[in-house]
C-alpha positions as CSV (number, residue, x, y, z in Angstrom):
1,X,194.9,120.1,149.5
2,X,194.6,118.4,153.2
3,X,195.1,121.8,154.7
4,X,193.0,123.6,152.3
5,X,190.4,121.4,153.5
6,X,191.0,121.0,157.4
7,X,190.9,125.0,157.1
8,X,187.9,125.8,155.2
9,X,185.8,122.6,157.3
10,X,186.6,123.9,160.7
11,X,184.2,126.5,161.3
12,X,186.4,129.9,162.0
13,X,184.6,133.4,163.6
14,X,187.1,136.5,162.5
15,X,186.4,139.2,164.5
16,X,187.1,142.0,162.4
17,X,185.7,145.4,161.8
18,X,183.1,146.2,159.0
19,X,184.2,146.1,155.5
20,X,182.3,148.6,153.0
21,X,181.8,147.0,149.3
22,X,181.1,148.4,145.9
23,X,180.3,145.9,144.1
24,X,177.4,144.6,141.7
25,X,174.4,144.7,144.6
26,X,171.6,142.7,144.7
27,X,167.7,142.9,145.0
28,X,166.5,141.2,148.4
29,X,162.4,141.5,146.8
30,X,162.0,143.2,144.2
31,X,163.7,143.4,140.5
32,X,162.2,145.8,138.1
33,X,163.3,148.7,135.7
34,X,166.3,147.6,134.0
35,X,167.2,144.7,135.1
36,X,163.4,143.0,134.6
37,X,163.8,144.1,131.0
38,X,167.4,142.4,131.0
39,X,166.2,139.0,132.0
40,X,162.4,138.9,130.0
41,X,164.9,140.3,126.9
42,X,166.5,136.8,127.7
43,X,170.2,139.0,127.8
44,X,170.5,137.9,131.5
45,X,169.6,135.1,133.6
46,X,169.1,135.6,137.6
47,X,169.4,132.9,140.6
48,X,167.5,132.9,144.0
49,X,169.7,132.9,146.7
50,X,168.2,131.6,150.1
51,X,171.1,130.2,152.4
52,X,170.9,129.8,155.7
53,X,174.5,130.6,156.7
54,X,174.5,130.3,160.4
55,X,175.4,134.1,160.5
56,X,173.2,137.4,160.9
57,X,174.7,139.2,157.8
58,X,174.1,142.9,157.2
59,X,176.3,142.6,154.7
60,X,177.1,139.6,152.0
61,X,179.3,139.3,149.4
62,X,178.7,136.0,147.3
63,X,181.5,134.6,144.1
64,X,180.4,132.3,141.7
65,X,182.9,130.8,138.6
66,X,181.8,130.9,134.9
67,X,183.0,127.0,134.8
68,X,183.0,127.7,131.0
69,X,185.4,131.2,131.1
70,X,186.5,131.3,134.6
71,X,185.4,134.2,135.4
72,X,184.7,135.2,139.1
73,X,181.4,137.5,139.6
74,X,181.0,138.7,143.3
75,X,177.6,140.0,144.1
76,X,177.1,141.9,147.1
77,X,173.8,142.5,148.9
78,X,174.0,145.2,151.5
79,X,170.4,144.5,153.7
80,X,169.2,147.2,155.7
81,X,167.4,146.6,158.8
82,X,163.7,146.1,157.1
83,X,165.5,143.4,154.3
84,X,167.7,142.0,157.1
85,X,164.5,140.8,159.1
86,X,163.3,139.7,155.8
87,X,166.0,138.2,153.9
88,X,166.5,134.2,153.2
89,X,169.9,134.7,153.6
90,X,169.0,134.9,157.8
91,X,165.9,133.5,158.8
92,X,163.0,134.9,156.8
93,X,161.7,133.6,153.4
94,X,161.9,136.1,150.9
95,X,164.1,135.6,147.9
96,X,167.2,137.0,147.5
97,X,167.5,137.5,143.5
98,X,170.9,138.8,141.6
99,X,171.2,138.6,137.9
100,X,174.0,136.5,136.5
101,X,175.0,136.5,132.5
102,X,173.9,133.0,131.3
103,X,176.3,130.2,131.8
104,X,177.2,127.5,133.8
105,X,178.0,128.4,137.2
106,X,179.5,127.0,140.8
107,X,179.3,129.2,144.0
108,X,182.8,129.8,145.0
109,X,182.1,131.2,148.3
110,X,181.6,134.5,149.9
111,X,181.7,137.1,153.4
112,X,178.8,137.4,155.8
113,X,179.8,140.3,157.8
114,X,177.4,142.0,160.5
115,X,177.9,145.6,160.9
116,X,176.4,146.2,164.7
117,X,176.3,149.6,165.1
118,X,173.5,150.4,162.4
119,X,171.4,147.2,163.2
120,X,171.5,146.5,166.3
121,X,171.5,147.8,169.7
122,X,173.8,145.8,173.1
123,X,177.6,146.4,172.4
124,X,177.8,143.6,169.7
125,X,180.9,143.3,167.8
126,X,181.1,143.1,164.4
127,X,182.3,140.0,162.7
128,X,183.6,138.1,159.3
129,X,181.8,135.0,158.9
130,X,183.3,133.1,155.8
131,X,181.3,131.0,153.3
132,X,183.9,129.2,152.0
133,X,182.6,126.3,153.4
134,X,179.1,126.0,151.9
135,X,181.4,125.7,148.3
136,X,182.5,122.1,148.9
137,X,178.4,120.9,149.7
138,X,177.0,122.9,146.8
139,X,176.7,121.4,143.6
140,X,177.0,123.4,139.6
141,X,174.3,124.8,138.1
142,X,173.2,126.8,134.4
143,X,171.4,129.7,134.1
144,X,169.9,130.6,130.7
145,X,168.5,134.2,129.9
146,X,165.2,135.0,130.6
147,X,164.9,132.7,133.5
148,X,165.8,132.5,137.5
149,X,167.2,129.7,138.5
150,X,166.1,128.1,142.1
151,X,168.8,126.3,142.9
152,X,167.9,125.1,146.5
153,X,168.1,125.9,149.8
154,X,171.2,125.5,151.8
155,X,170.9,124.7,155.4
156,X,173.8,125.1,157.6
157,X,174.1,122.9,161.0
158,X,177.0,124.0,163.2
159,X,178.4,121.4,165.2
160,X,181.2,121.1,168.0
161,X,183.4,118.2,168.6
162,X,184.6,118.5,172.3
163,X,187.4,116.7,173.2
164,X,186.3,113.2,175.4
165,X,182.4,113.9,175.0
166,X,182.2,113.3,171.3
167,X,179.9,115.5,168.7
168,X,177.2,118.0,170.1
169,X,175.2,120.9,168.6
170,X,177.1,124.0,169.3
171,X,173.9,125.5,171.0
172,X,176.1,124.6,173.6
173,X,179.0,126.2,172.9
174,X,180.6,128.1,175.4
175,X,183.1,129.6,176.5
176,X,184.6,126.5,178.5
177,X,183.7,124.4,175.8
178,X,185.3,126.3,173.2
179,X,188.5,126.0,175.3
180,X,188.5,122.0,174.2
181,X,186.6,121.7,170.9
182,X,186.8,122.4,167.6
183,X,184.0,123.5,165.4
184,X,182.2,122.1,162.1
185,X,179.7,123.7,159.9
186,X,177.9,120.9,157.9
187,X,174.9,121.8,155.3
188,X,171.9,119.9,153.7
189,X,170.2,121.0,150.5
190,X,166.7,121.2,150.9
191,X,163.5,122.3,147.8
192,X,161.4,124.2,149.2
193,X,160.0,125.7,146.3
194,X,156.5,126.7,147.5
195,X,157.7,128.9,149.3
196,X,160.4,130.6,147.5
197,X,157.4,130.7,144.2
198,X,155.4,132.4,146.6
199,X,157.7,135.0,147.2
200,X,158.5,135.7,143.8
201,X,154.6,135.7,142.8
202,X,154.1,138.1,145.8
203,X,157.3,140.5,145.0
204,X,158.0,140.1,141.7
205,X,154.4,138.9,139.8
206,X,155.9,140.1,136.5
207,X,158.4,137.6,136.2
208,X,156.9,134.8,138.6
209,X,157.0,132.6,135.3
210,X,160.6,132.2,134.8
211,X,160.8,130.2,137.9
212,X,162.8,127.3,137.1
213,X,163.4,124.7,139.8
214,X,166.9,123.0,139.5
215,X,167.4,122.1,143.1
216,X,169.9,119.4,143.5
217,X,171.1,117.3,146.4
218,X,174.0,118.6,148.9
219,X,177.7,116.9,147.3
220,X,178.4,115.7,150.3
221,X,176.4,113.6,152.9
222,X,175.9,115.2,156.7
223,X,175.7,111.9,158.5
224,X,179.0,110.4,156.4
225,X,180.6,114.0,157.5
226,X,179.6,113.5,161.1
227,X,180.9,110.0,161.3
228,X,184.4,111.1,159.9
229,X,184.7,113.9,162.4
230,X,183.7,111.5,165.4
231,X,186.1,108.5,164.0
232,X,189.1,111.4,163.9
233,X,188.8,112.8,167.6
234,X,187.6,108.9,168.5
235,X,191.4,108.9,170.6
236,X,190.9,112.3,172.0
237,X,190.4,112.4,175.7
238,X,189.0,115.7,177.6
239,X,192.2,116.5,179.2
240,X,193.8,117.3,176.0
241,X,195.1,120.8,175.3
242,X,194.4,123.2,172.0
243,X,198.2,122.6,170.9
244,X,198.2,118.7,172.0
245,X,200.1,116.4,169.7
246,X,196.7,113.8,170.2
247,X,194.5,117.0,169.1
248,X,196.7,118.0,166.1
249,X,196.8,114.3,164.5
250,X,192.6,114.1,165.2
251,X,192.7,117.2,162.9
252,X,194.6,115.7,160.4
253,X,192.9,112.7,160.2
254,X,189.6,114.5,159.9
255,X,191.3,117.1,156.9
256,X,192.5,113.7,154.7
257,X,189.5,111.7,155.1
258,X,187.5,114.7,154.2
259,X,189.4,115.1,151.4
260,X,189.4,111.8,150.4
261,X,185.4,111.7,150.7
262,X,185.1,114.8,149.1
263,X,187.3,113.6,145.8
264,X,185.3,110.4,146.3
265,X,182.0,112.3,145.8
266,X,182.8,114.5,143.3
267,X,184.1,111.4,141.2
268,X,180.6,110.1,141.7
269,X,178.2,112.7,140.9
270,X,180.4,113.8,137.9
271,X,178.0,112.3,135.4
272,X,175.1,114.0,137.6
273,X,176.8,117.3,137.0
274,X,177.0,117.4,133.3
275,X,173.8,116.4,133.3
276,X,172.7,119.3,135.5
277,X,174.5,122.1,134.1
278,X,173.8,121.2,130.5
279,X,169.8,121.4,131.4
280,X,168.6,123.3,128.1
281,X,166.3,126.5,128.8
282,X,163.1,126.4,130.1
283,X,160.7,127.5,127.7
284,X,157.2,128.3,129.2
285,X,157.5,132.1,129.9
């Protein structure tokens, strides 16, 4: 479990080629046809996805467990240029909507991958960007048919702890820095309904109604995450090496008070999350 956790909190960029998927895609604006009749029919739910992953993704693939069945269903949005400048999973605002059978649901994780050579011009290479990450800050959620679920919008803060000099935005990452730091992606969960119910009224007006707002706090605290990281690498000094003994213990202090925290939390929102993924339907469509 320590490892588990020191590998999925330090923040690793895979360079790898693109990988083509063929699985259920999603709708970046717009839902109609079939799958509008499936949610007003109430036979399917939807969610909104807006996360802000850190990563220009041309290509996403997103899991989220049935907590009930335990069944994995991977959604993958394939954004061409136009939807890629428009898409809340970069920087714009729009809603990213895919239709999930009603049940309870955690996100699992996911890919972002960026496929340069159809999107952008300047020798680029392509990349894997995990999202296993963002699993241990969001919290569970239900979706009932006939309605999409706003779940919040997850905001992604990359931060680099350089060996001697303590914790710093990795805007200033490079590549002499990267030499002697490690890196941490840490999220926040913010509502910002307004705009996401703008969207939807804007894109999809027919089913603007079945907005329902279940936006719930991030599990785990940014500030208690930063002060873990910085109490770890406290003994660190800038001399040290990638493979130094002083380097490898800071890492595994960070991994098992991480861990600890994050068994800590879970413990204490437990109640919260029953609560929250037991919320019954929202009837005003």
């Amino acid at each position: 479990m320590i490892r588990r956790v020191a590998a999925i909190f330090l923040a690793v960029l895979t360079v790898a080629g693109c990988v083509s998927a063929d699985m259920y895609a999603a709708n970046y604006y717009a839902v109609g046809g079939e799958d509008a009749a499936s949610i007003t029919s109430g036979a399917m739910g939807a969610i909104i996805v807006d996360l802000k992953t850190g990563g220009d993704c041309s290509t996403v693939d997103l899991r989220y467990v049935n907590l009930d069945t335990g069944e994995v269903s991977t959604r993958n949005i394939e954004q061409t240029y136009t939807a890629f400048q428009m898409s809340s999973i970069n920087a714009g605002g729009v809603p990213t909507i895919i239709l999930l059978a009603p049940g309870r649901y955690a996100f699992q994780g996911g890919q972002c991958r960026w496929a340069a050579g159809g999107l952008y011009v300047g020798g680029v290479t392509d990349y894997e960007l995990s999202l296993d990450d963002m699993a241990l800050w969001l919290r569970p959620f239900v979706v009932h048919g006939g309605e999409i679920v706003y779940t919040g919008t997850a905001v992604h803060e990359e931060l680099v702890q350089e060996w001697g000099k303590g914790l710093t935005s990795a805007e200033r990452l490079t590549g002499e820095i990267a030499r002697s730091a490690d890196r941490f992606r840490l999220f926040e969960v913010r509502d910002n309904e307004p705009t996401v119910r703008e969207a939807l009224q804007r894109y999809n007006p027919s089913l603007a109604d079945r907005l329902v707002n279940r936006t719930a706090p991030a599990l785990l605290d940014k500030t208690a995450v930063r002060q873990i990281i910085i109490d770890a690498y406290a003994t660190v000094t800038s001399a040290a090496a990638p493979d130094n003994a002083a380097v490898t213990a800071a890492r595994m202090r960070a991994a098992e008070a991480l861990s600890r925290y994050l068994s800590e939390r879970r413990e204490q929102t437990a109640a919260e999350d029953i609560r929250q993924t037991t919320a019954p339907r929202n009837t005003s469509p």
